[in-house]
C-alpha positions in Angstrom: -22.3 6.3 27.6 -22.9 4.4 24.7 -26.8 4.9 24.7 -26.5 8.6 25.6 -24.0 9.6 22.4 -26.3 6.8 20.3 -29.3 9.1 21.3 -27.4 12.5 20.6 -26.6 11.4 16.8 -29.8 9.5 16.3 -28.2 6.3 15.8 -28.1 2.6 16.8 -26.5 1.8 19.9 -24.5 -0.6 17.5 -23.6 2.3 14.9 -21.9 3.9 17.7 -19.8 1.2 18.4 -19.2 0.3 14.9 -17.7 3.6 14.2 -15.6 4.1 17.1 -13.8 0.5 16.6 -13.6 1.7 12.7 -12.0 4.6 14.0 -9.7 2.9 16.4 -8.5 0.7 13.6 -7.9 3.5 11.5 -10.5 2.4 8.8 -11.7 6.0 8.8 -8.8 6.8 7.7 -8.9 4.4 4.8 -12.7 5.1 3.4 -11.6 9.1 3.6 -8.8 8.6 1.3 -10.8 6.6 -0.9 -13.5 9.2 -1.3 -10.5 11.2 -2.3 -8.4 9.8 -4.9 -9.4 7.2 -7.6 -6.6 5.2 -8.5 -6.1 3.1 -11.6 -6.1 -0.7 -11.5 -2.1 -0.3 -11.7 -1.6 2.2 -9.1 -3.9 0.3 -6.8 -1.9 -2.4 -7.2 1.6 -0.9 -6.6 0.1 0.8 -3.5 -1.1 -2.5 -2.0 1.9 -4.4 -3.0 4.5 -1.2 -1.4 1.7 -1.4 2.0 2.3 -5.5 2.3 6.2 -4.8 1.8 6.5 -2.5 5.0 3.9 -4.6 6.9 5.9 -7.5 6.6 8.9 -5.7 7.5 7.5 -4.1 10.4 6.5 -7.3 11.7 9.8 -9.1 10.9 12.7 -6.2 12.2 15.9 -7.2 11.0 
């Protein structure tokens, strides 16, 4: 399956799987919104600090 779709697109057989675990873990995702938006060193930072607050309290329910 792997070799067939790797064939379709032109790509390496390791591309393929490259970009389906990217999408699985949602970097996709990430690397879209980047191309997006461009964030000031500030806003970066509050966004990263506000994601590492509700990871840590997803991972520790109270």
């Amino acid at each position: 399956m792997i070799k067939v779709r790797a064939a379709r697109l032109g790509l390496k057989e390791s591309e393929v799987v490259e970009d389906a675990v990217r999408r699985r873990l949602g970097l996709d995702l990430l690397e879209r919104l980047w191309e997006r938006h461009t964030f000031s060193n500030e806003e970066s930072n509050d966004i990263a600090l506000e994601a590492q607050h509700v990871t840590r309290n997803y991972r520790r329910p109270k």
